[in-house]
C-alpha positions as CSV (number, residue, x, y, z in Angstrom):
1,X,77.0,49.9,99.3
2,X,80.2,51.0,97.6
3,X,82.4,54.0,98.4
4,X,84.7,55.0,95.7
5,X,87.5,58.1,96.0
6,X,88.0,60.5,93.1
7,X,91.0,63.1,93.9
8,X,90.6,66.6,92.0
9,X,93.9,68.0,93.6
10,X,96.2,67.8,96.3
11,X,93.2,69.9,98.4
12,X,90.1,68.2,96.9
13,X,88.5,65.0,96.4
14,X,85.3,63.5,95.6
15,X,83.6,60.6,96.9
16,X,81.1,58.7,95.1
17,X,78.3,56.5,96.9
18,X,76.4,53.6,95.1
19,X,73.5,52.3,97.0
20,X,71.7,49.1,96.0
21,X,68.2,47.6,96.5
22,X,69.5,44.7,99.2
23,X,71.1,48.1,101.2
24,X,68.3,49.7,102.1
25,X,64.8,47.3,100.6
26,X,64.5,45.5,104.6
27,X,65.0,49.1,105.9
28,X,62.8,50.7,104.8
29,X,60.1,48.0,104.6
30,X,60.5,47.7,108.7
31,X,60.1,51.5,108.7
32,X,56.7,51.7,106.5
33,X,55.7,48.7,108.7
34,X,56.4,51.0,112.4
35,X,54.0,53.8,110.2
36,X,51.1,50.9,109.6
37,X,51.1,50.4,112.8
38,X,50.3,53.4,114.2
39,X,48.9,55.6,111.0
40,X,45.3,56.7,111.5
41,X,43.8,56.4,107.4
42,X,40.1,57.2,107.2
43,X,38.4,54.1,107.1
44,X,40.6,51.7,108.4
45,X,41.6,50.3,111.9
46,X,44.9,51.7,113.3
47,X,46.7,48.7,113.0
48,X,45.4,47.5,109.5
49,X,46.0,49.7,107.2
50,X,46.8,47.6,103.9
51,X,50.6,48.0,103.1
52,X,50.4,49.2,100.0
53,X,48.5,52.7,101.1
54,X,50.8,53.3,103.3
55,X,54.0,52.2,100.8
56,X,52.2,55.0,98.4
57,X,51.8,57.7,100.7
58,X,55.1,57.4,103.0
59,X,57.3,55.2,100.6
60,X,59.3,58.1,99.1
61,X,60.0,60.3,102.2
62,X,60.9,56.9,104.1
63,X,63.3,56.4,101.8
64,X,64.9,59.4,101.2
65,X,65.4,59.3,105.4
66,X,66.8,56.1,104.5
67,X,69.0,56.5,101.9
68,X,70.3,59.9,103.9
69,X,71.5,57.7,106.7
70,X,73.0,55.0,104.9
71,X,74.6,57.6,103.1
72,X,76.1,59.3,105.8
73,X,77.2,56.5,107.8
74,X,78.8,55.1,104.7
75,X,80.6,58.9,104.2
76,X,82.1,58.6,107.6
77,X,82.9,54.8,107.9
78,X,84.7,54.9,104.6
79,X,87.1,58.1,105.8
80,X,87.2,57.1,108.9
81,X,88.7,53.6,107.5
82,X,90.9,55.1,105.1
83,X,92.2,57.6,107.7
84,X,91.3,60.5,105.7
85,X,92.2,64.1,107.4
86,X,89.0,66.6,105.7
87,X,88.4,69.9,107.0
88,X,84.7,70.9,107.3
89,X,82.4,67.8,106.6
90,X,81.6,66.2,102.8
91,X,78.9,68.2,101.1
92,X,76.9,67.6,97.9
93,X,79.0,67.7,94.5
94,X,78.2,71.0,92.8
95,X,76.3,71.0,89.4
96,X,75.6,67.0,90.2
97,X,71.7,65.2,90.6
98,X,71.1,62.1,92.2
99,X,71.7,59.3,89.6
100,X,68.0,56.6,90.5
101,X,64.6,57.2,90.5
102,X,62.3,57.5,93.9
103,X,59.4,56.0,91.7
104,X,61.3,53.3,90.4
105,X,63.9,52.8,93.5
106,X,66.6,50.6,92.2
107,X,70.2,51.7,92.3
108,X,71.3,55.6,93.8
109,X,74.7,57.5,93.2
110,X,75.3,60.4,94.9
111,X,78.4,62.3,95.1
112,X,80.3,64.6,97.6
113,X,83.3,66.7,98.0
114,X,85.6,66.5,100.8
115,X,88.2,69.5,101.8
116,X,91.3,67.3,102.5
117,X,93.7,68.3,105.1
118,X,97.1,69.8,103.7
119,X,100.3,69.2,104.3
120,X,102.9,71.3,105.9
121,X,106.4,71.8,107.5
122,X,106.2,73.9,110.4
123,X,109.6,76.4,111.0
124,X,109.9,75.9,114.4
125,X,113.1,73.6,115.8
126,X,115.8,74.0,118.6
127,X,117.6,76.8,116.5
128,X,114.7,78.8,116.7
129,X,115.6,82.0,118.8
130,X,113.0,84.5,120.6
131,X,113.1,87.4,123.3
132,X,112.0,85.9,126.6
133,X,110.6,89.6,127.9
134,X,110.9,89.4,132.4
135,X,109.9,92.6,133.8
136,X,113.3,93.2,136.5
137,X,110.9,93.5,140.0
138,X,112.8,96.9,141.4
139,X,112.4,98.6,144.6
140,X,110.1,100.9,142.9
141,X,107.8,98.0,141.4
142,X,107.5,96.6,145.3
143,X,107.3,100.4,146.7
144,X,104.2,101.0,144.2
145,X,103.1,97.5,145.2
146,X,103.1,98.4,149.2
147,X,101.4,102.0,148.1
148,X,98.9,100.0,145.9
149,X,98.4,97.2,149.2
150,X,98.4,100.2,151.8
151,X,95.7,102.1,150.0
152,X,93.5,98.6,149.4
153,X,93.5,97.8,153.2
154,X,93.3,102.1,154.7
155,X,90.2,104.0,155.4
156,X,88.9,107.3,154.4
157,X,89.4,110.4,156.5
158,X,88.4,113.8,155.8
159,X,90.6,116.9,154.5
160,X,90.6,120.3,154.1
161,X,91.6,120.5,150.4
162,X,91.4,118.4,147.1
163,X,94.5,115.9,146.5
164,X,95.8,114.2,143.3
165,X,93.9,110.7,144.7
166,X,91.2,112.2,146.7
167,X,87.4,111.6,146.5
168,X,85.3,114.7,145.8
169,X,81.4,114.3,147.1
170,X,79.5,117.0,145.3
171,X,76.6,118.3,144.1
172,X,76.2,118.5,140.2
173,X,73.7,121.7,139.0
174,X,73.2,121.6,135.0
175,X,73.8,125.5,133.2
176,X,72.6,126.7,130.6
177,X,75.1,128.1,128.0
178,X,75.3,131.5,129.7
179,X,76.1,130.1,133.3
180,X,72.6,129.9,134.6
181,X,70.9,127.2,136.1
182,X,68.8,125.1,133.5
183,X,65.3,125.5,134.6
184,X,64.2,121.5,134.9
185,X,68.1,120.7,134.5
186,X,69.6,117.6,136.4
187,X,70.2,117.9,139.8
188,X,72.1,114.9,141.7
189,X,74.4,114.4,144.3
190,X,77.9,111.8,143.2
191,X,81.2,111.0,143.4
192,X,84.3,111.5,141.8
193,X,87.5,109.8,142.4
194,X,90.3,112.3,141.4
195,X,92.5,109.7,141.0
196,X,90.8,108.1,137.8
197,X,90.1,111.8,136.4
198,X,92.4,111.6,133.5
199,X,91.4,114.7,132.1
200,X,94.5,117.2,133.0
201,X,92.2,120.6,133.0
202,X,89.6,119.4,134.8
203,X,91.7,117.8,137.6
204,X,93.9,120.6,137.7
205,X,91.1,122.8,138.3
206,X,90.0,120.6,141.2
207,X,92.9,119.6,143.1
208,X,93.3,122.1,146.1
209,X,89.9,123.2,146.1
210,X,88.0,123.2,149.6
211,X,84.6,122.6,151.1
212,X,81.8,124.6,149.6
213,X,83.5,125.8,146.7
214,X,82.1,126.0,143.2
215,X,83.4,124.7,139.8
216,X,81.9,124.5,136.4
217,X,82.8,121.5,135.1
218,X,81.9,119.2,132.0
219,X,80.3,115.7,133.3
220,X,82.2,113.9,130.7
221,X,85.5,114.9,131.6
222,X,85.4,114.0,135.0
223,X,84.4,110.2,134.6
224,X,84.6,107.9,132.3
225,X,81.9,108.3,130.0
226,X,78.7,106.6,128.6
227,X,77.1,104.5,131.8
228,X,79.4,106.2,133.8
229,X,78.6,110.1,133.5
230,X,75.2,108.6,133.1
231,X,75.0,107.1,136.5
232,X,77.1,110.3,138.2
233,X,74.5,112.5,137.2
234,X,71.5,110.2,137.7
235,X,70.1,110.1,134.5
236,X,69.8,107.3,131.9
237,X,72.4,106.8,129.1
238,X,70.3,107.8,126.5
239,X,69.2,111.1,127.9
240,X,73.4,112.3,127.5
241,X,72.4,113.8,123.9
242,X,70.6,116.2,125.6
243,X,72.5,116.8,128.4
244,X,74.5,120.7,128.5
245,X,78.4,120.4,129.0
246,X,78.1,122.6,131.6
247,X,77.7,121.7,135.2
248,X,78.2,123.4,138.5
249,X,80.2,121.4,141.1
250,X,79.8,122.4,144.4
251,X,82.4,120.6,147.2
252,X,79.9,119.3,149.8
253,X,83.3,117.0,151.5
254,X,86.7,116.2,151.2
255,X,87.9,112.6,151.5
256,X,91.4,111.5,151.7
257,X,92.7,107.4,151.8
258,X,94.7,107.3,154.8
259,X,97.0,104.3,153.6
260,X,97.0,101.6,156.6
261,X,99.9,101.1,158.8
262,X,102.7,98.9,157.8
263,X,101.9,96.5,161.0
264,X,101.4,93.0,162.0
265,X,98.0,93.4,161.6
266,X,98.2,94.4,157.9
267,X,100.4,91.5,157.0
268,X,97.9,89.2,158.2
269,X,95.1,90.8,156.5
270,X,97.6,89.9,153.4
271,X,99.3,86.5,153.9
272,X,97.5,84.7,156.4
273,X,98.4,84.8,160.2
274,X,102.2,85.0,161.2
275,X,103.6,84.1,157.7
276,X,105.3,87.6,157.3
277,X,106.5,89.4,160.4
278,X,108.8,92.3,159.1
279,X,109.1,94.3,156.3
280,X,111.6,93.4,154.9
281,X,109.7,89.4,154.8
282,X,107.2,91.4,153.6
283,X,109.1,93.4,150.5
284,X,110.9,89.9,149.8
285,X,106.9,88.1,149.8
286,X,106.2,90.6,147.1
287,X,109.2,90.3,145.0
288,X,108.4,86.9,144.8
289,X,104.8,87.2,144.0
290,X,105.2,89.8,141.5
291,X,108.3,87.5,139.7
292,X,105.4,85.0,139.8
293,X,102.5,86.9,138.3
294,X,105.0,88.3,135.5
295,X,106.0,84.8,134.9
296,X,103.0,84.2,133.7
297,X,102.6,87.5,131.8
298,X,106.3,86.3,129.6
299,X,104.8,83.3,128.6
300,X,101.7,84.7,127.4
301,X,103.5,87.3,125.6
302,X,106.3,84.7,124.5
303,X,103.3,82.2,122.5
304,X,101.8,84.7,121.0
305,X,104.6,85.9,119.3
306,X,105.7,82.8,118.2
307,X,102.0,82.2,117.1
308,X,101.6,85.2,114.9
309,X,105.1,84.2,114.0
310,X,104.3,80.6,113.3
311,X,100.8,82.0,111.3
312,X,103.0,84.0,108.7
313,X,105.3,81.8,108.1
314,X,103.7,78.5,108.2
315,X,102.8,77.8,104.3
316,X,99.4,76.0,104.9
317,X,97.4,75.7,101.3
318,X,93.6,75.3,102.2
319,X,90.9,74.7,99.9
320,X,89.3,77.6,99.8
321,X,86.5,77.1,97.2
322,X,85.3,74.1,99.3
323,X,85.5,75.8,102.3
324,X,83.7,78.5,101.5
325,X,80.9,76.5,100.1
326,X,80.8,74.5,103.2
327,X,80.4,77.7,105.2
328,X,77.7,78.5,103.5
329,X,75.9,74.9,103.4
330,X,76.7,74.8,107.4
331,X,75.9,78.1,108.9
332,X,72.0,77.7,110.3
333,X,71.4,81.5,109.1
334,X,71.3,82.5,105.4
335,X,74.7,84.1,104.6
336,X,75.5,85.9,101.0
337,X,78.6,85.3,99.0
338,X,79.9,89.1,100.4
339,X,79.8,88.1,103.6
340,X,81.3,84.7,103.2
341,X,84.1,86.9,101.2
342,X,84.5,89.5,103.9
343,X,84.9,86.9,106.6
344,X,86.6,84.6,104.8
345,X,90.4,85.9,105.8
346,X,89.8,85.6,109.4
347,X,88.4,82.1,109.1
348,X,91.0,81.0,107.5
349,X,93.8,82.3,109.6
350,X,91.8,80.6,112.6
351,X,91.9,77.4,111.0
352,X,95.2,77.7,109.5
353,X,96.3,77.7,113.8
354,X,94.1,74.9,115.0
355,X,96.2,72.9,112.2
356,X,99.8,74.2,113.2
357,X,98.3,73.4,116.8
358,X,96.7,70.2,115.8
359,X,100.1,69.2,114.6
360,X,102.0,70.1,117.1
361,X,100.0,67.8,119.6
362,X,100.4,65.4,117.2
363,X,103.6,65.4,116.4
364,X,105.0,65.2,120.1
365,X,102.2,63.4,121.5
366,X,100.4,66.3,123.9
367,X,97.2,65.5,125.2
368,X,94.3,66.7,127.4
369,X,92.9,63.6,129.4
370,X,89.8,64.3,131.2
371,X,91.4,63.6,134.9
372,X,93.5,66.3,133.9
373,X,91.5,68.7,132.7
374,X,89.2,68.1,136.5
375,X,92.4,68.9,138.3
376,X,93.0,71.8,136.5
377,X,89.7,73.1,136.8
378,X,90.2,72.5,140.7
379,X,93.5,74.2,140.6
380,X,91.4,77.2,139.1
381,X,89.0,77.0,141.6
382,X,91.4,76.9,144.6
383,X,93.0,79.9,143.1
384,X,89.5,81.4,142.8
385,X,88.9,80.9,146.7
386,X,92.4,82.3,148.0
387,X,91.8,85.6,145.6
388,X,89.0,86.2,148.2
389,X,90.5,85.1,151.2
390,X,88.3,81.8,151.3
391,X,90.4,78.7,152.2
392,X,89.5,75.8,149.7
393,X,86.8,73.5,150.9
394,X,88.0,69.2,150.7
395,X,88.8,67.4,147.6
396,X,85.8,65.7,147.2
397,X,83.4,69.2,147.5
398,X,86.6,70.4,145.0
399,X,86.0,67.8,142.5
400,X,82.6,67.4,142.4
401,X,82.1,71.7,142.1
402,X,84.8,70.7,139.0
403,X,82.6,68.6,137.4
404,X,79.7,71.0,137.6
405,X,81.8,73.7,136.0
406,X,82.9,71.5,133.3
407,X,78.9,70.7,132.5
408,X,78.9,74.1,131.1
409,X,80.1,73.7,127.2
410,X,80.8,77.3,127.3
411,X,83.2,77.2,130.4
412,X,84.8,73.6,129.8
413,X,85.9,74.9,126.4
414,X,87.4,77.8,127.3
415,X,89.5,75.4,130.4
416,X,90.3,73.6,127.5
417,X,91.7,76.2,125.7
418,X,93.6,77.5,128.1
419,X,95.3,74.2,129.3
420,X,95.9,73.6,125.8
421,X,97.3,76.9,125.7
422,X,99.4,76.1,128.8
423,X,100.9,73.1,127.0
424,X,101.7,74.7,124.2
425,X,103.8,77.1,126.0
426,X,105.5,74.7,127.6
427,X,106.3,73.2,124.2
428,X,107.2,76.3,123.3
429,X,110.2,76.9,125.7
430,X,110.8,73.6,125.7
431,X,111.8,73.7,122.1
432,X,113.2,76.9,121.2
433,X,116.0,79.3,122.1
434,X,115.1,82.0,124.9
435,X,116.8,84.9,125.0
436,X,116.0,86.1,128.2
437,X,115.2,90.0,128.6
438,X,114.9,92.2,131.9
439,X,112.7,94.8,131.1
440,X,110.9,97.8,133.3
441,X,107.3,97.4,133.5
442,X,106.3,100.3,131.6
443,X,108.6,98.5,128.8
444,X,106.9,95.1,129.2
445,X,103.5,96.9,129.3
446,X,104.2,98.6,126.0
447,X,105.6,95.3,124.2
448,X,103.2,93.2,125.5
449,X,100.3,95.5,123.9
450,X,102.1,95.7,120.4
């Protein structure tokens, strides 16, 4: 077998396979002889079967199998040898036949193209600047932190009137359009958390009402919508269509989040035993924990900047005919030109940043080694257990729960991706110029979702 390269461009290449007799003649002979073997022909013993029949009636598909390995493993030996960087995988030359003859099996050509990987400077270096976004942790971030905290770990009490962030418990009644009661109209008895009511009118109409008073109300402005108006009134999602906009609420009780006590005993519920004893250990705990959790926020927001960045500016050249071909050729449902042509864009720009990403990893040696990847996954998983107040069980439970995560595809490749993410950003401030900016959190909140 021979393995000759043919390049079309800088992007595109062709690789032509001859295929003798002596490369495949014993192959496929030891094949035929595993089907005489076992080949049940009317008339004849399994076992003896003359050669010949079974030559004549398996011969050409045998060899087609054949020739498709030999093929292949020459495809990949010969790039792999060579060192060539394709994207995709080779697929038959347009507009070309098979040069041999499967009745007359003698010498095979086939040809394939190959997408070859481009070449490309990426304009990222030490005198590359960005904005390193912080968000400044303020007495009034840790004061809505102790209010958020307070209100997790109080208890409901009843009141007398409606407040901004109470809980309503009422009874819904559907009207008809001129204020009556809908004869066979939903009935049902819910909930509704003022505080999530974003809907000005409606909560404005409720806060300060009392017990036993009535309000006509539309369902859909006091909860979120879809599966959730659905399942305040009762009904099934599909049934809203039907459903009037006009309900009567009637107040059945009043209750109010009495926030807990800033005590001993809430800062054990929150850090563990005798780790914070004052409030002030406790406002200083939360500084810190909020600097931390924000940390984390920066660097997300800090690579992917510098990736869409590093997507528009990178000049990557791909080799878009081929690729779109290959998409075609690859994908295990039938897909039409127009929608290779709509999706095309996106695909591209995904592969254009596994190649920047590729080459960075490259380039300054980064790598993900499987121990590595197991003790991040157990990192994850300790996190996992403290976010629930569980303590960690020992490392060997640890690592072997690890490993069972990581039998998932679905989960190990999205660990992957975000330890590969992790070192990337590492990279990332590692190599360029931070200019560090304190920002409120409403300000970071609003950058970060541009």
């Amino acid at each position: 077998m021979n393995v000759t390269r043919h390049d079309v461009d800088a992007l595109n290449a062709v690789l032509k396979v001859k295929i003798e007799q002596a490369d495949y003649q014993s192959k496929v002979k030891t094949a035929l002889e595993k089907y005489r073997k076992t080949a049940k022909v009317p008339g004849f013993r399994p076992g003896h079967v003359p050669f010949a029949l079974i030559q004549k009636q398996y011969g050409k598909a045998v060899l087609a199998d054949e020739l498709n390995r030999i093929v292949n493993d020459g495809l990949y030996k010969f790039i792999e040898e060579n060192k060539i960087d394709i994207l995709g995988n080779p697929i038959p030359k347009e507009g070309t036949d098979v040069v041999g003859s499967f009745d007359q099996p003698d010498t095979f050509e086939f040809e394939y193209e190959i997408g070859l990987s481009p070449k490309f400077e990426i304009p990222l270096s030490s005198k590359s600047k960005y904005d390193y976004l912080q968000v400044k942790v303020d007495e009034d971030l840790i004061n809505k932190q102790i209010e958020d905290l307070t209100r997790r770990y109080g208890k409901l009490v009843s009141a007398e009137e409606v407040g901004e962030k109470d809980m309503i418990l009422a009874q819904f009644v559907e009207l008809n359009e001129d204020g009556s009661i809908k004869e066979g109209g939903v009935l049902h008895s819910s909930t509704i958390s003022l505080e999530f009511v974003e809907d000005n009118n409606a909560k404005k109409e409720l806060t300060g009402k009392k017990k036993g008073d009535k309000v006509v109300v539309d369902p859909a402005k006091v909860s979120r919508g879809g599966n959730d108006t659905a399942s305040m009134l009762g009904i099934k999602e599909e049934d809203l269509a039907t459903l009037s906009s006009k309900f009567e609420l009637t107040i059945n009780e009043i209750k109010h989040m009495e926030p807990a006590q800033m005590d001993q005993e809430l800062f054990d519920k929150l850090f563990g035993p005798g780790t914070v004893q004052t409030e002030t250990e406790l406002r200083e705990r939360i500084a810190a924990d909020l600097k931390g959790m924000f940390s984390n926020d920066s660097d997300r927001v800090l690579t992917r900047v510098i990736y869409n960045d590093l997507v528009e500016k990178t000049k990557v050249e791909l080799p878009d005919s081929f690729l779109k071909r290959w998409i075609k050729l690859s994908n295990e449902k039938a897909i039409s030109e127009e929608q290779i042509e709509a999706e095309y864009d996106g695909y591209a720009k995904g592969l254009k940043w596994q190649l920047i990403q590729g080459s960075i990893f490259k380039d300054n040696e980064i790598k993900l080694d499987n121990q590595e990847v197991v003790e991040f996954t157990k990192g994850l998983l300790v996190s996992n257990y403290a976010q629930y107040g569980i303590p960690a069980p020992d490392d060997a439970e640890l690592t072997s729960s690890a490993m069972s995560v990581l039998k998932n595809r679905d989960e190990a490749n999205r660990i992957y991706d975000m330890l590969a993410e992790q070192k990337l950003t590492k990279y990332f401030k590692d190599t360029v110029k931070l200019n560090e900016k304190q920002v409120s959190y409403d300000e970071f909140l609003e950058k970060a979702s541009n």
